[in-house]
TINU-810021 format. One record per residue (C-alpha): residue number from 1; x, y, z; residue in three letters. Coordinates in Angstrom, 1 decimal. Last residue first. Layout:
N
<n = NUM; x = X; y = Y; z = Z; res = ALA> $
...
This chain:
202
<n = 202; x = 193.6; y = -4.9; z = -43.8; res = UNK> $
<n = 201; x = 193.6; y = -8.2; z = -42.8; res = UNK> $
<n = 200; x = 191.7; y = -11.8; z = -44.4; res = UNK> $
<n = 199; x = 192.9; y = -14.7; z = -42.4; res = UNK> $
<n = 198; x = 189.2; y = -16.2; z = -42.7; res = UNK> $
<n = 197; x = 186.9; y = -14.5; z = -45.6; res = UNK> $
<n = 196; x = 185.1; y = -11.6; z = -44.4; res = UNK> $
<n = 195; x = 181.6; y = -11.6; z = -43.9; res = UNK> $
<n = 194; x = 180.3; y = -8.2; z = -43.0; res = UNK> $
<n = 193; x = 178.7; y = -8.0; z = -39.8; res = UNK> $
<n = 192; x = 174.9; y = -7.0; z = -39.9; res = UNK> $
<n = 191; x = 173.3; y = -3.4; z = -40.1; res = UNK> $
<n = 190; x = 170.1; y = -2.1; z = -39.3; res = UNK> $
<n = 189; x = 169.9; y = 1.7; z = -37.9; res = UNK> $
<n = 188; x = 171.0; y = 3.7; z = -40.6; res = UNK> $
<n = 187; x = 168.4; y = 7.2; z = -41.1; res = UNK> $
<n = 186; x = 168.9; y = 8.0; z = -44.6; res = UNK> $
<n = 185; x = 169.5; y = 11.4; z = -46.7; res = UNK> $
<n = 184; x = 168.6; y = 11.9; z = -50.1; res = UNK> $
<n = 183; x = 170.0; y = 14.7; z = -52.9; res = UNK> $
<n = 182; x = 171.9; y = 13.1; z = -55.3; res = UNK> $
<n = 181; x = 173.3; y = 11.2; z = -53.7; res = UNK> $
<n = 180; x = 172.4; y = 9.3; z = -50.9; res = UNK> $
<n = 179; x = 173.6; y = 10.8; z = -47.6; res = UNK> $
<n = 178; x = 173.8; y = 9.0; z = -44.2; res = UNK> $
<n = 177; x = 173.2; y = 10.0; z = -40.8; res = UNK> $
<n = 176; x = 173.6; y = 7.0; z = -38.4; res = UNK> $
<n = 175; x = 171.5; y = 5.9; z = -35.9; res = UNK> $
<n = 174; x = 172.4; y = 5.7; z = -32.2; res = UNK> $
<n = 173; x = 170.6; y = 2.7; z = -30.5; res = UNK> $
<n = 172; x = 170.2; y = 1.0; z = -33.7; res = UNK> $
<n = 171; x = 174.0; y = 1.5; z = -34.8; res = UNK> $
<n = 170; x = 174.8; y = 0.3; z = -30.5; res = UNK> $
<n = 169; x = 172.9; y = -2.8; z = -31.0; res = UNK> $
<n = 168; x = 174.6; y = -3.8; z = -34.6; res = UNK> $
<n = 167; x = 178.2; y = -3.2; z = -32.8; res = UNK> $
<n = 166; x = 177.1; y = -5.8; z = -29.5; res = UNK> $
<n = 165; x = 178.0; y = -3.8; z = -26.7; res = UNK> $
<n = 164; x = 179.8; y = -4.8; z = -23.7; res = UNK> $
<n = 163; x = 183.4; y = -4.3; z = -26.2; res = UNK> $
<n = 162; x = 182.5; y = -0.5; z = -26.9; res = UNK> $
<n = 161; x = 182.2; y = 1.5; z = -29.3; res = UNK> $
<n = 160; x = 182.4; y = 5.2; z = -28.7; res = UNK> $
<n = 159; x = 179.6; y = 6.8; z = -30.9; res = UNK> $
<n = 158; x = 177.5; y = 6.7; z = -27.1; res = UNK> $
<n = 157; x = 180.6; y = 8.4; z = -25.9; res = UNK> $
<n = 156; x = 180.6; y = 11.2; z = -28.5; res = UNK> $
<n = 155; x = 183.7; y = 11.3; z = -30.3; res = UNK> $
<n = 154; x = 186.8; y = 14.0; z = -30.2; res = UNK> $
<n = 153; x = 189.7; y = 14.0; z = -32.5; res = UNK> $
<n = 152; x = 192.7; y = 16.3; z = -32.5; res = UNK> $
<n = 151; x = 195.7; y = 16.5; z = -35.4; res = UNK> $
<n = 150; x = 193.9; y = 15.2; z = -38.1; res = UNK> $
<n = 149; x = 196.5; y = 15.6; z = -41.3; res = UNK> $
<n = 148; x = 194.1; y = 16.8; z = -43.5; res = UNK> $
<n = 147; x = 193.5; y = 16.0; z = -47.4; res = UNK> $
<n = 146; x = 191.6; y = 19.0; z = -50.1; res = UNK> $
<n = 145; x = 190.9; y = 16.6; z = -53.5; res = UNK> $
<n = 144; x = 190.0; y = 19.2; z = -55.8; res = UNK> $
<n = 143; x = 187.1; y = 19.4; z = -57.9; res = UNK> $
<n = 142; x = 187.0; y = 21.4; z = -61.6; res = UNK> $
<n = 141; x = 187.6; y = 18.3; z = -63.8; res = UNK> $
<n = 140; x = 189.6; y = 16.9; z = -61.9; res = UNK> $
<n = 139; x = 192.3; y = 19.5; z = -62.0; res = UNK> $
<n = 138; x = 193.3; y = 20.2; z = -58.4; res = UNK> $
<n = 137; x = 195.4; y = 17.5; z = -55.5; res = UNK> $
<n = 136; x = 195.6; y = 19.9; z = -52.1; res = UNK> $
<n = 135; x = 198.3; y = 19.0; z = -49.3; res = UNK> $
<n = 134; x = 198.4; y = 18.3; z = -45.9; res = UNK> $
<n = 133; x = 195.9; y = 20.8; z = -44.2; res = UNK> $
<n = 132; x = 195.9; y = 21.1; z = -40.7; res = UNK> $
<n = 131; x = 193.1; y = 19.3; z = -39.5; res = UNK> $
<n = 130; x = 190.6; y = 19.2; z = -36.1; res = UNK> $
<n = 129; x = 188.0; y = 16.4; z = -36.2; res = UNK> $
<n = 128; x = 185.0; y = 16.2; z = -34.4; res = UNK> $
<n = 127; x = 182.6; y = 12.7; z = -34.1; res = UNK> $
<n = 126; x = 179.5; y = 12.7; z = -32.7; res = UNK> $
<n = 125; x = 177.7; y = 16.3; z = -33.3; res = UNK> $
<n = 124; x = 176.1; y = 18.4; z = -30.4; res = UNK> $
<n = 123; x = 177.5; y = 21.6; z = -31.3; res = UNK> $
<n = 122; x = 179.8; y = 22.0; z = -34.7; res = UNK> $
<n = 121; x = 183.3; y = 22.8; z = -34.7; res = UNK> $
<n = 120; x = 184.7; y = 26.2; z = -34.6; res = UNK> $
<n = 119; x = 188.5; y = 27.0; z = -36.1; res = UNK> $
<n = 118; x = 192.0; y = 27.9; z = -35.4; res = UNK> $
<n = 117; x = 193.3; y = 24.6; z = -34.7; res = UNK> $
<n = 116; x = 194.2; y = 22.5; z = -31.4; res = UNK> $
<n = 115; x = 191.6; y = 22.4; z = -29.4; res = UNK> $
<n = 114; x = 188.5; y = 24.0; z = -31.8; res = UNK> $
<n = 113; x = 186.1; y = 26.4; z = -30.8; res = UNK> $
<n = 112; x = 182.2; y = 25.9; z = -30.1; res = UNK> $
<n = 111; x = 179.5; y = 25.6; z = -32.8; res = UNK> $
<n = 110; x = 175.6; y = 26.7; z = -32.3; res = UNK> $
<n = 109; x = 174.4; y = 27.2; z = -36.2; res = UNK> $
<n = 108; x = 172.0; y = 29.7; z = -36.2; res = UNK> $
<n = 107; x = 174.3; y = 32.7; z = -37.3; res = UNK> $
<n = 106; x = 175.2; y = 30.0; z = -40.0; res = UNK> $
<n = 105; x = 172.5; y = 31.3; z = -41.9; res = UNK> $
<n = 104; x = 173.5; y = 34.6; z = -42.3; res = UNK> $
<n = 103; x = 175.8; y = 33.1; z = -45.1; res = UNK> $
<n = 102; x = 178.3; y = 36.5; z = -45.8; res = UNK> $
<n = 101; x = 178.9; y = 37.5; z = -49.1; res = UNK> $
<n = 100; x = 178.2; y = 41.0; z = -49.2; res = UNK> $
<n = 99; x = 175.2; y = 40.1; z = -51.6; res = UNK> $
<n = 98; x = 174.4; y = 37.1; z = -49.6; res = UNK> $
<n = 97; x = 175.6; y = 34.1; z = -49.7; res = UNK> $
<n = 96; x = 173.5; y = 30.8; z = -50.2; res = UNK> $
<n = 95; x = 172.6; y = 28.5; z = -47.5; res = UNK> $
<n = 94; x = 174.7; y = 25.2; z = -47.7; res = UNK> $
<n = 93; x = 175.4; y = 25.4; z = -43.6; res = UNK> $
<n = 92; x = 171.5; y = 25.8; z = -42.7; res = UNK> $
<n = 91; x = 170.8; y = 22.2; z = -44.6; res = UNK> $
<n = 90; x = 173.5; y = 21.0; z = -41.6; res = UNK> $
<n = 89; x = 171.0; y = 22.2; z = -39.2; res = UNK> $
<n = 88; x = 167.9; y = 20.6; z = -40.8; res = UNK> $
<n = 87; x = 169.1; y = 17.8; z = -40.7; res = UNK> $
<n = 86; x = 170.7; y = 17.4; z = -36.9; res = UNK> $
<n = 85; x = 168.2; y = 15.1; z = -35.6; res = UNK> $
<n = 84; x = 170.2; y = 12.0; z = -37.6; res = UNK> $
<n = 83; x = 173.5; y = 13.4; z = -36.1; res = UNK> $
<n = 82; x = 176.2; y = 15.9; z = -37.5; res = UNK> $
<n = 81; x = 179.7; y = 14.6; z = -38.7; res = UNK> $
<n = 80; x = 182.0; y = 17.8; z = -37.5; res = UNK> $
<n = 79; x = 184.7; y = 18.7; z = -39.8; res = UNK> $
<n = 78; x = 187.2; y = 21.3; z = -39.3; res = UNK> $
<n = 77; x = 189.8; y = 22.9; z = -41.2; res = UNK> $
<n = 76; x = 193.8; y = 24.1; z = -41.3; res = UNK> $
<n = 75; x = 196.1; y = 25.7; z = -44.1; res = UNK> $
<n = 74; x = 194.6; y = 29.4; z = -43.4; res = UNK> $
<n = 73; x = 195.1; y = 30.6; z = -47.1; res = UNK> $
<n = 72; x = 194.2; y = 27.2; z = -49.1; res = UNK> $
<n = 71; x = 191.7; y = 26.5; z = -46.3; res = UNK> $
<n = 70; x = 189.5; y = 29.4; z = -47.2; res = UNK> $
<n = 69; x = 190.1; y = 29.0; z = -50.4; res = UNK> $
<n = 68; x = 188.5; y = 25.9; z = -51.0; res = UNK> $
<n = 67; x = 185.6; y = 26.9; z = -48.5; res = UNK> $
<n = 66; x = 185.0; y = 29.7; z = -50.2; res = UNK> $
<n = 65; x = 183.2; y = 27.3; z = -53.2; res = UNK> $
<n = 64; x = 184.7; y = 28.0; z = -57.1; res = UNK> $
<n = 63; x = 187.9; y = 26.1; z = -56.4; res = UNK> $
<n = 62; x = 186.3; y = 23.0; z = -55.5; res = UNK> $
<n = 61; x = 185.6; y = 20.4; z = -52.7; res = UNK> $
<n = 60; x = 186.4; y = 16.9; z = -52.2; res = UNK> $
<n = 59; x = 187.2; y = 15.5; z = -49.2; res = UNK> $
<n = 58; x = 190.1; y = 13.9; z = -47.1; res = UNK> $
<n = 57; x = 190.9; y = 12.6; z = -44.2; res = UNK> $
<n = 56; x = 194.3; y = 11.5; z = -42.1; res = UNK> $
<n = 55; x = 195.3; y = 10.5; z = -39.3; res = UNK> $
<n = 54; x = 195.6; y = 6.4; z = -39.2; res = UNK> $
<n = 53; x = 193.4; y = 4.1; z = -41.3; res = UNK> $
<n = 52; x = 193.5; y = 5.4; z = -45.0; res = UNK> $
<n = 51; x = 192.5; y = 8.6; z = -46.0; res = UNK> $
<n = 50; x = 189.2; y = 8.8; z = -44.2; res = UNK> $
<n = 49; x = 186.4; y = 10.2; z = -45.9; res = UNK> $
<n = 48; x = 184.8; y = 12.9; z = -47.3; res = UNK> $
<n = 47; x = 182.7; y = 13.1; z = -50.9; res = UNK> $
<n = 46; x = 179.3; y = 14.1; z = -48.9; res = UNK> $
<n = 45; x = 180.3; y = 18.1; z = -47.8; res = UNK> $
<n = 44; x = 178.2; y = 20.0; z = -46.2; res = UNK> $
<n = 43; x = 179.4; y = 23.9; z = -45.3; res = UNK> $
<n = 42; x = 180.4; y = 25.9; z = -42.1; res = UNK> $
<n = 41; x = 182.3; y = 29.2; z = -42.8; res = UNK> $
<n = 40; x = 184.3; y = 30.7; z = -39.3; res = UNK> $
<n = 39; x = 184.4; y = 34.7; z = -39.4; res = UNK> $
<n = 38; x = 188.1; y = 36.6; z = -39.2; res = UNK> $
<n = 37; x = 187.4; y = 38.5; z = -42.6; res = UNK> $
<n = 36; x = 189.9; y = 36.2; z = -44.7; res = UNK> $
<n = 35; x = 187.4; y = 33.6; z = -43.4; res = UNK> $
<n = 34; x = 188.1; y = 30.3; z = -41.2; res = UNK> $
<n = 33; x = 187.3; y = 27.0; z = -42.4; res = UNK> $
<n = 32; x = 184.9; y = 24.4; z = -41.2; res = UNK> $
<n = 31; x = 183.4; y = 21.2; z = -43.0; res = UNK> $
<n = 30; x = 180.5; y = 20.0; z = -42.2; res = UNK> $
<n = 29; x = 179.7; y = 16.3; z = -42.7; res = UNK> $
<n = 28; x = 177.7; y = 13.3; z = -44.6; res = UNK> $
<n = 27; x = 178.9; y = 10.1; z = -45.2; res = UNK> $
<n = 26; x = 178.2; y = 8.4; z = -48.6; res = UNK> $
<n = 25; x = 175.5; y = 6.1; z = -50.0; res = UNK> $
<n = 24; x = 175.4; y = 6.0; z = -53.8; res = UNK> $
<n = 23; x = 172.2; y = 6.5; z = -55.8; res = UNK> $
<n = 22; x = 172.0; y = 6.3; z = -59.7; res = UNK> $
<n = 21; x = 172.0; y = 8.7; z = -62.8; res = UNK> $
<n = 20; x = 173.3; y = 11.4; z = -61.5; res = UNK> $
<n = 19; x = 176.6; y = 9.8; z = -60.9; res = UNK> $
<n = 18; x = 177.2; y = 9.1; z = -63.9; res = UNK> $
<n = 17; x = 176.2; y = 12.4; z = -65.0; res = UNK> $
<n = 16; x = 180.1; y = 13.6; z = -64.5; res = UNK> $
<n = 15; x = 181.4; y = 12.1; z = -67.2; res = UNK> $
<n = 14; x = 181.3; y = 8.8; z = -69.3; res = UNK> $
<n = 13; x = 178.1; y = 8.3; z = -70.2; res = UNK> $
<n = 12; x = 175.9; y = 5.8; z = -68.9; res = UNK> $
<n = 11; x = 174.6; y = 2.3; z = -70.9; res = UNK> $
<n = 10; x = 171.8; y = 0.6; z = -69.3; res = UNK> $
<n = 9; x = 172.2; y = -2.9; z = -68.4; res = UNK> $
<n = 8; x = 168.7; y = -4.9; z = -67.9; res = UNK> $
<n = 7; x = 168.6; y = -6.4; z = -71.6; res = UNK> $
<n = 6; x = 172.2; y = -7.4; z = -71.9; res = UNK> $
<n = 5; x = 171.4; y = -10.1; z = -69.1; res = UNK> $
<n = 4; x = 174.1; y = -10.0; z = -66.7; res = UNK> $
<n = 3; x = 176.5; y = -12.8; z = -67.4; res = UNK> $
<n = 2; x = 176.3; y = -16.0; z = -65.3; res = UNK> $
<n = 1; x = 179.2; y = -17.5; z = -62.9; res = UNK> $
């Protein structure tokens, strides 16, 4: 195996510019909570994921955004994962406040109520998930790690995948939104199998 030639490695520092410094692809969705004033928030977040394979997700957020406390207080949130055409929608959920601390924004934001959860969820999305909160990891360096227990799910049926359709077909049929941080988004509609190693398993 060679070494990387000294010359074309670039030395980063150790903190949060990291990941300033180069792109990373990441998922990106909007996260519900509910208000102390009875009002739903709505806001993008791009470090969420699944927290392992069964019912539970996770994403970061921090104690300086509403949305932390929102969820602290009502112990339950949303997330809706919007669509490619839904850009400028999910740009409408990280509007600033105003002076009385309402986002006016989110007036144009169609959303319908949650199943199971005290919440709204975003129109027109393909994939919904409904979560009572599980716990809350703090102190990384101002972040939090905020983890649901999903207790509803709901997918569009063309996100559905199904056996009569080849999986790189369906991705170029209905693209995926992605976000490159910092501050890109990307359209994913070419993708090929992964090529893992025989009697590999999760």
């Amino acid at each position: 195996m060679s070494c990387p030639d000294p010359s074309e490695l670039v030395p980063l520092p150790v903190d949060h510019e990291i990941w300033e410094r180069v792109f990373c692809v990441a998922p990106l969705v909007i996260v519900g909570s509910k208000e102390p004033t009875g009002e739903y928030n709505l806001a993008p977040k791009h470090m969420a994921m699944p927290l392992g394979l069964s019912k539970y997700f996770c994403f970061v957020c921090s104690p300086r955004h509403t949305t932390y406390h929102n969820i602290r207080r009502a112990g339950a949130f949303t997330v809706s994962y919007p669509r490619v055409g839904q850009v400028v929608q999910t740009s409408l959920s990280a509007a600033p406040r105003s002076e009385n601390q309402s986002k006016p924004s989110l007036i144009a934001l169609p959303t319908f109520p949650a199943s199971k959860i005290d919440g709204v969820l975003v129109k027109d999305c393909y994939l919904f998930l409904e979560c009572s909160l599980h716990s809350v990891l703090d102190d990384f360096d101002g972040y939090s790690l905020i983890i649901g227990n999903v207790v509803a799910a709901m997918a569009h049926s063309n996100a559905l995948r199904h056996q009569e359709i080849d999986d790189s077909d369906q991705i170029y049929q209905f693209p995926l939104l992605a976000y490159l941080h910092p501050g890109r988004i990307a359209e994913i509609r070419q993708s090929t199998a992964f090529p893992l190693p025989e009697g590999f398993s999760h």
